[in-house]
PDB file as gemmi writes it, atoms N, CA and C in Angstrom:
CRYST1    1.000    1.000    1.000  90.00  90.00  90.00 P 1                      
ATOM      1  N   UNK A   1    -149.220  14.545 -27.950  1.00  0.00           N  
ATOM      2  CA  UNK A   1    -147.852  14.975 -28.040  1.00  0.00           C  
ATOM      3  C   UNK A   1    -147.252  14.985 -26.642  1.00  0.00           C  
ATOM      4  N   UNK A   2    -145.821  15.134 -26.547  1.00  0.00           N  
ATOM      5  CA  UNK A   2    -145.165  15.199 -25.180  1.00  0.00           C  
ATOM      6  C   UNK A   2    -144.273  16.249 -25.638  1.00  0.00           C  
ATOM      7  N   UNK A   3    -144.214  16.694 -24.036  1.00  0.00           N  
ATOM      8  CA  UNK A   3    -142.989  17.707 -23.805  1.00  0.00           C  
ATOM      9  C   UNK A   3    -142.273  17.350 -22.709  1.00  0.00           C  
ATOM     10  N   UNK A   4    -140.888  17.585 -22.599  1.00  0.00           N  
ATOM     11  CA  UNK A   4    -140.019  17.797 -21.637  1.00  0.00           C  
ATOM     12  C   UNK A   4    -140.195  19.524 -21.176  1.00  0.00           C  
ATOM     13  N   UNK A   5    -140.445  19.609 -19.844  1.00  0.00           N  
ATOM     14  CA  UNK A   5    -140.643  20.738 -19.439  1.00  0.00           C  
ATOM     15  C   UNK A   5    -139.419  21.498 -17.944  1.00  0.00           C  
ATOM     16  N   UNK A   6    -138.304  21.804 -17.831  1.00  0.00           N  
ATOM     17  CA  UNK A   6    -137.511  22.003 -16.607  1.00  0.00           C  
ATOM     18  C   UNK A   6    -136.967  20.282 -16.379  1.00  0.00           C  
ATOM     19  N   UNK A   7    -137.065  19.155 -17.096  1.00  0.00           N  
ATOM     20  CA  UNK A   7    -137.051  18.011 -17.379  1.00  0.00           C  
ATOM     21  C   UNK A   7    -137.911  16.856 -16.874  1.00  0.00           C  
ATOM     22  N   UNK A   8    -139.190  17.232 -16.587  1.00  0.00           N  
ATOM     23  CA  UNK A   8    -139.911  17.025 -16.423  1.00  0.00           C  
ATOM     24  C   UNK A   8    -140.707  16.383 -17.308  1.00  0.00           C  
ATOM     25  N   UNK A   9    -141.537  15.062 -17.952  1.00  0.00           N  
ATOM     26  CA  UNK A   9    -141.832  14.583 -19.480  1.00  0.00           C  
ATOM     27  C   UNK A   9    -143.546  15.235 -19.124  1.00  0.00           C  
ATOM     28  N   UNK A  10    -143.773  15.542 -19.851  1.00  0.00           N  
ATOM     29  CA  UNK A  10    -145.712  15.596 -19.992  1.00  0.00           C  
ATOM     30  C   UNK A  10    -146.169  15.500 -20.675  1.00  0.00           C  
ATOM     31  N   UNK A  11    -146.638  13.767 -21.018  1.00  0.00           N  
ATOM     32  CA  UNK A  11    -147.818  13.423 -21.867  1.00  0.00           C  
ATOM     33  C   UNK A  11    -148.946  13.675 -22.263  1.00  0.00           C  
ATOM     34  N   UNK A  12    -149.221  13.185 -23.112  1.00  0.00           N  
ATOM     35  CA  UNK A  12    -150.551  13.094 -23.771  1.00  0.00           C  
ATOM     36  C   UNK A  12    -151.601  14.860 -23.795  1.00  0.00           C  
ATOM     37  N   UNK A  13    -150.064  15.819 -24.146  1.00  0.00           N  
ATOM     38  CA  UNK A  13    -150.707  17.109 -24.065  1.00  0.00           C  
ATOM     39  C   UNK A  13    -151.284  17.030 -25.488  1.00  0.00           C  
ATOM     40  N   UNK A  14    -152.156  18.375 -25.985  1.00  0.00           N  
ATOM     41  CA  UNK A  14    -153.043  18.342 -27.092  1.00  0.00           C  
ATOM     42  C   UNK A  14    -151.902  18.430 -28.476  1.00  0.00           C  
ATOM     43  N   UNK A  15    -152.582  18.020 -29.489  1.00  0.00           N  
ATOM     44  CA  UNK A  15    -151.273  18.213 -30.582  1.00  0.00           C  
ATOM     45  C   UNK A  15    -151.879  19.886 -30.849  1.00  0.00           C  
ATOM     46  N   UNK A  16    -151.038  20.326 -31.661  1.00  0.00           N  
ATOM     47  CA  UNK A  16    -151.063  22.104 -31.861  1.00  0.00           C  
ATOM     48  C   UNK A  16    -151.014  23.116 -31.227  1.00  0.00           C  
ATOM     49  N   UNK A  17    -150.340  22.555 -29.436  1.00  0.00           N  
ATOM     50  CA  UNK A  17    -151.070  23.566 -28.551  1.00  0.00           C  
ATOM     51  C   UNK A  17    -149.432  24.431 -28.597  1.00  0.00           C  
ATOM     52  N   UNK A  18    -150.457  26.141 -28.219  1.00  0.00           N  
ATOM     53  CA  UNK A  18    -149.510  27.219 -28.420  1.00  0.00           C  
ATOM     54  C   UNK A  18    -148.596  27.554 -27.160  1.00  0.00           C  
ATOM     55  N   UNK A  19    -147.900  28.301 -27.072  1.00  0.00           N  
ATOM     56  CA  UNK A  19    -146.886  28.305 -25.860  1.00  0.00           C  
ATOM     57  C   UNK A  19    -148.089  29.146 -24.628  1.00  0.00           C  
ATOM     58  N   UNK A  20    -149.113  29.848 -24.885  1.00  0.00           N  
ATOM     59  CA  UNK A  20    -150.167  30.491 -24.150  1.00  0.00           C  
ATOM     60  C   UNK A  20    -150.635  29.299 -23.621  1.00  0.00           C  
ATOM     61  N   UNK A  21    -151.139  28.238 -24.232  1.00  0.00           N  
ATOM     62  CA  UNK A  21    -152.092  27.066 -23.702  1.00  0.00           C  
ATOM     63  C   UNK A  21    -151.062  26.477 -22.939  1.00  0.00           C  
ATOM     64  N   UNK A  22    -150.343  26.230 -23.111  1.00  0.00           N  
ATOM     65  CA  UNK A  22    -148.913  25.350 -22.561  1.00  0.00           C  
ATOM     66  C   UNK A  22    -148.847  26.380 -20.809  1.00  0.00           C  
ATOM     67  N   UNK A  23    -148.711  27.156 -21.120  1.00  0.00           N  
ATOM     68  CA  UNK A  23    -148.590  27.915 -19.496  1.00  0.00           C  
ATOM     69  C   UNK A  23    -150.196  27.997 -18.626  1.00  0.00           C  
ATOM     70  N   UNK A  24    -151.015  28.123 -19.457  1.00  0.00           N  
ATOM     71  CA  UNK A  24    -152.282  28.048 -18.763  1.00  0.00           C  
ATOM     72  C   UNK A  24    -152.423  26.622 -18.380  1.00  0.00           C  
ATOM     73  N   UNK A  25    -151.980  25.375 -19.344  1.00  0.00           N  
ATOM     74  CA  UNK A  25    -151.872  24.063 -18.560  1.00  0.00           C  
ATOM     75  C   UNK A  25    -151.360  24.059 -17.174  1.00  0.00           C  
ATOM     76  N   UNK A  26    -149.853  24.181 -17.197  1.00  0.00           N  
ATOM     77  CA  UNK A  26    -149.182  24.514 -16.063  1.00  0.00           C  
ATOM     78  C   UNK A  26    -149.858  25.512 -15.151  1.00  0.00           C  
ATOM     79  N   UNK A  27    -150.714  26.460 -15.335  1.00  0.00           N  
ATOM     80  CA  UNK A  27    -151.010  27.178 -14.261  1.00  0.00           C  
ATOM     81  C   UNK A  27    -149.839  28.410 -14.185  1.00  0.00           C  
ATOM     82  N   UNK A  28    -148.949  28.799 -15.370  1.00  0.00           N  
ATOM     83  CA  UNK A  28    -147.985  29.870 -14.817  1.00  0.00           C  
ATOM     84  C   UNK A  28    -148.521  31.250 -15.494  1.00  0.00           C  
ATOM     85  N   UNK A  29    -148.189  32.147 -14.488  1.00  0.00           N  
ATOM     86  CA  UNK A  29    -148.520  33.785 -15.430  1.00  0.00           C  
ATOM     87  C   UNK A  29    -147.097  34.217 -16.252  1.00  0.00           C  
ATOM     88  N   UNK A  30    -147.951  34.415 -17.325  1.00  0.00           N  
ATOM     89  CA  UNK A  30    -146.363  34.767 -18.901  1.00  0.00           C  
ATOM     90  C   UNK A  30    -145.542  36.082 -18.181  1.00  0.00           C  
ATOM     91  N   UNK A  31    -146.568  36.836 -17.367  1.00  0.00           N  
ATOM     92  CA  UNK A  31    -145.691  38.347 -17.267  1.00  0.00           C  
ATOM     93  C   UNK A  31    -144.471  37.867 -16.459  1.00  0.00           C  
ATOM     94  N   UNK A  32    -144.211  36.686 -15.698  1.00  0.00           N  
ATOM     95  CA  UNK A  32    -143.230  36.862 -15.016  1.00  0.00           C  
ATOM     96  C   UNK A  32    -142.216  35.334 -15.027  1.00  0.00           C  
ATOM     97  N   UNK A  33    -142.402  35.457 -16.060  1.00  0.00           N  
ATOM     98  CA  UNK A  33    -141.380  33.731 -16.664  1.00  0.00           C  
ATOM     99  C   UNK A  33    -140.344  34.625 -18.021  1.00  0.00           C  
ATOM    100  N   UNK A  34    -139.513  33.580 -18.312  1.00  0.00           N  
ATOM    101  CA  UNK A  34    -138.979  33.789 -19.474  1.00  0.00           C  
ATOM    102  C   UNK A  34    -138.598  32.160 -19.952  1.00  0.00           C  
ATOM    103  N   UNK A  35    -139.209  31.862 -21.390  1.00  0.00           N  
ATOM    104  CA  UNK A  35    -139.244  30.496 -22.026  1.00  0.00           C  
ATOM    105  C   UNK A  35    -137.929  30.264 -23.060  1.00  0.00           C  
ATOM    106  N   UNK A  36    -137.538  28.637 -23.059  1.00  0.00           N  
ATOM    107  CA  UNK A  36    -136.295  28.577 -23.646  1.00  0.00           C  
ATOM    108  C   UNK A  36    -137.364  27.325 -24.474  1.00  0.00           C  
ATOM    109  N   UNK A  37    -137.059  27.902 -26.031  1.00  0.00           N  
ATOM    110  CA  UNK A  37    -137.503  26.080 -26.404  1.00  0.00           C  
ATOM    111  C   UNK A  37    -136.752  25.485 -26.919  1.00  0.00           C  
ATOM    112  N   UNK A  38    -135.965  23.995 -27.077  1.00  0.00           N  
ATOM    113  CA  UNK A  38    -135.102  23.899 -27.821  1.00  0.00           C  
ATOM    114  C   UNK A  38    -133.627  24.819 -27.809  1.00  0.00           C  
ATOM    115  N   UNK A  39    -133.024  25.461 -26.743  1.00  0.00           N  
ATOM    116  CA  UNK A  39    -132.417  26.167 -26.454  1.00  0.00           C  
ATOM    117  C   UNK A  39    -132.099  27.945 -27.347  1.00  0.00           C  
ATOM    118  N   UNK A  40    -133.672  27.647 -27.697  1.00  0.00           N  
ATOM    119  CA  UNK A  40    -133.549  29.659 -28.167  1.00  0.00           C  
ATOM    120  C   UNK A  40    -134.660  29.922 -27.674  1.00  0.00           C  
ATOM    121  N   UNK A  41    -134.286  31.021 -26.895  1.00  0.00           N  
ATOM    122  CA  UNK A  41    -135.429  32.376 -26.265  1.00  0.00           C  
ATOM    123  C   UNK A  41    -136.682  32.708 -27.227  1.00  0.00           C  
ATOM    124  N   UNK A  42    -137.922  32.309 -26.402  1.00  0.00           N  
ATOM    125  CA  UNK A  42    -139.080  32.790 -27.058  1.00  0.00           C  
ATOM    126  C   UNK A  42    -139.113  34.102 -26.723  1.00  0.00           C  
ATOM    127  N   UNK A  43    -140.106  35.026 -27.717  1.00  0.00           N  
ATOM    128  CA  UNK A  43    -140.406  35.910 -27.372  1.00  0.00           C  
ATOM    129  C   UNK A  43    -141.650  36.502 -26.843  1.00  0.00           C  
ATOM    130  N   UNK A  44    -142.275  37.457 -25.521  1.00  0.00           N  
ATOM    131  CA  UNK A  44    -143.465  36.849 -24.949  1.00  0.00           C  
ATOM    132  C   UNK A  44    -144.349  37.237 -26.099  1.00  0.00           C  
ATOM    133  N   UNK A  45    -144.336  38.113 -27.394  1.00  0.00           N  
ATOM    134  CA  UNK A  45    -144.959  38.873 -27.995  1.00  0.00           C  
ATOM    135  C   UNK A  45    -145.100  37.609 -28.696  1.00  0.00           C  
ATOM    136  N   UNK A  46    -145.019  36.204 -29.067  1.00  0.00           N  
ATOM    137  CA  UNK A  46    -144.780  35.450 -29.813  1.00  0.00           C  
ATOM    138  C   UNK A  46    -145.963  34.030 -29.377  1.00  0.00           C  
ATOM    139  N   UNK A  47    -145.859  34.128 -28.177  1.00  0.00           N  
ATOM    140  CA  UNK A  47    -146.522  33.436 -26.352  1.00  0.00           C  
ATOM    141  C   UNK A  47    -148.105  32.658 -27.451  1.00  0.00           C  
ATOM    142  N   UNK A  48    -148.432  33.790 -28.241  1.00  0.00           N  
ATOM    143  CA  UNK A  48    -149.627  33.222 -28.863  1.00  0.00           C  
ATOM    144  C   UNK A  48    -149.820  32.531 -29.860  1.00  0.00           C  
ATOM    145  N   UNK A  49    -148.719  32.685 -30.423  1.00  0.00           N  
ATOM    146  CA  UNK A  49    -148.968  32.137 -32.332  1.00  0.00           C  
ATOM    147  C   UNK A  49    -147.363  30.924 -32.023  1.00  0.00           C  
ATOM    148  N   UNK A  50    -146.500  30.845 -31.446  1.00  0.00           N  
ATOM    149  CA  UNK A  50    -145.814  29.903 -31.735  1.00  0.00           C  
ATOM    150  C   UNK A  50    -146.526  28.833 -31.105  1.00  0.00           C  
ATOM    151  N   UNK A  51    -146.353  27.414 -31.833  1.00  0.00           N  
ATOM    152  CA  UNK A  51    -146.665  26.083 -32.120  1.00  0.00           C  
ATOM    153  C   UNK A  51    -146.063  25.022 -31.392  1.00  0.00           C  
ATOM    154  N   UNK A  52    -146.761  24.540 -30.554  1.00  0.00           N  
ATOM    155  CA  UNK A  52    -145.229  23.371 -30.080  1.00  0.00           C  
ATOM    156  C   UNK A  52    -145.084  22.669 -30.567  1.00  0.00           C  
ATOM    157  N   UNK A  53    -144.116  21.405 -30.732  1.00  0.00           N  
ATOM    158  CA  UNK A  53    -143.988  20.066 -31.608  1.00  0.00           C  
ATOM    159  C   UNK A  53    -143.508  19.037 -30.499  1.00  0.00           C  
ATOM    160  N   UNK A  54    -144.040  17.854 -30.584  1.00  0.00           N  
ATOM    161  CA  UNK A  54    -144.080  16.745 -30.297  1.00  0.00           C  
ATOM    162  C   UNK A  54    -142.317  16.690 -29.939  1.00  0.00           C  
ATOM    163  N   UNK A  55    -142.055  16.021 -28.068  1.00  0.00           N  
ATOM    164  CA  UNK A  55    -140.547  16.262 -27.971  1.00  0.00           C  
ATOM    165  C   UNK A  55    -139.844  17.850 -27.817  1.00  0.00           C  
ATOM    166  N   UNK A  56    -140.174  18.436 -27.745  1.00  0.00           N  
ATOM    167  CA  UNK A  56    -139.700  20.049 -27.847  1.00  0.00           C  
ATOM    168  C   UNK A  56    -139.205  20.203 -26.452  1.00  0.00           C  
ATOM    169  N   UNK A  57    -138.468  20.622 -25.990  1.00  0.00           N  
ATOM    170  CA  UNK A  57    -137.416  19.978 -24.640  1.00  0.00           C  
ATOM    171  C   UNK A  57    -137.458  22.379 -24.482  1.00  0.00           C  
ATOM    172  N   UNK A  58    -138.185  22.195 -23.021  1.00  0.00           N  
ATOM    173  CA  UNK A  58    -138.283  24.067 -22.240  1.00  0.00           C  
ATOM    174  C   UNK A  58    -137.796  23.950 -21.521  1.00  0.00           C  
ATOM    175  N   UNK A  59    -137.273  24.844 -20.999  1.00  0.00           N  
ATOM    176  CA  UNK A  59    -137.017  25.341 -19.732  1.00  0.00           C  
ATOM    177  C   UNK A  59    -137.935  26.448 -19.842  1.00  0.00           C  
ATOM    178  N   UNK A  60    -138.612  26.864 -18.173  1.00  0.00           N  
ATOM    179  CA  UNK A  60    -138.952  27.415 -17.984  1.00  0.00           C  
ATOM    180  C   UNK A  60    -138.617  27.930 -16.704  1.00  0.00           C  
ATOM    181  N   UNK A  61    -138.133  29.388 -16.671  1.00  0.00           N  
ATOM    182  CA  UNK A  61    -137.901  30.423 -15.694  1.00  0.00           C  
ATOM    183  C   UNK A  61    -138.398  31.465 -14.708  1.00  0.00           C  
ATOM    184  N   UNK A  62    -138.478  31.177 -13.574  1.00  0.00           N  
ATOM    185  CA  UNK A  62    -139.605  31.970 -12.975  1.00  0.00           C  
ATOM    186  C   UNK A  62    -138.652  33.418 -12.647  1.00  0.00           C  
ATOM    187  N   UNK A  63    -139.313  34.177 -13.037  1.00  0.00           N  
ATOM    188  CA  UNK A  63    -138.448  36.197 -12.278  1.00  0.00           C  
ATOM    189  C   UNK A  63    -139.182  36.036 -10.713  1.00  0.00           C  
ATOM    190  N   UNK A  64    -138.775  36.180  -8.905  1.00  0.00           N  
ATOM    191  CA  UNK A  64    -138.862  36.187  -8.183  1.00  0.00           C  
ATOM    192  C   UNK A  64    -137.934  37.577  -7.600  1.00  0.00           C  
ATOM    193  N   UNK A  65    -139.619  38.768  -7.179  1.00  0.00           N  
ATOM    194  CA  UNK A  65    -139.010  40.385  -6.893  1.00  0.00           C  
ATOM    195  C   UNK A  65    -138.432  39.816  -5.597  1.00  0.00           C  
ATOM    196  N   UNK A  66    -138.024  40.823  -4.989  1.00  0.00           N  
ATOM    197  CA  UNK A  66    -137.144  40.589  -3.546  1.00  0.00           C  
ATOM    198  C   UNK A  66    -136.399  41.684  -3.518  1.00  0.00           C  
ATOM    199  N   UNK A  67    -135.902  41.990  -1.821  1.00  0.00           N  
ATOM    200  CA  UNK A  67    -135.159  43.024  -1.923  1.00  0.00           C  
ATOM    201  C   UNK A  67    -134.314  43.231  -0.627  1.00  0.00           C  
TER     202      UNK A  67                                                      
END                                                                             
């Protein structure tokens, strides 16, 4: 399957993989992102059981503390 990721394409990811596997691919920690799929807000409580599909177009948001 492929995804568009921040628009970025990434092939030949696994078919069924969950939005958890999808960030552990990437290497990002969930506590401090917020995910868009298809332009509606995941929820992180969700991070495990939602499904991606082949084409599914994220953005992904990093939270950066500062002060």
């Amino acid at each position: 399957m492929y995804l568009i990721v921040n628009g970025h394409r990434y092939d030949n990811l696994e078919d069924d993989m969950t939005m958890s596997e999808l960030l552990d691919y990437l290497k990002l920690p969930a506590k401090k992102i917020a995910i868009e799929r298809n332009r509606e807000i995941i929820s992180k409580s969700t991070y495990n059981t939602v499904r991606l599909n082949d084409g599914d177009i994220m953005e992904i948001i990093h939270f950066i503390g500062g002060g």
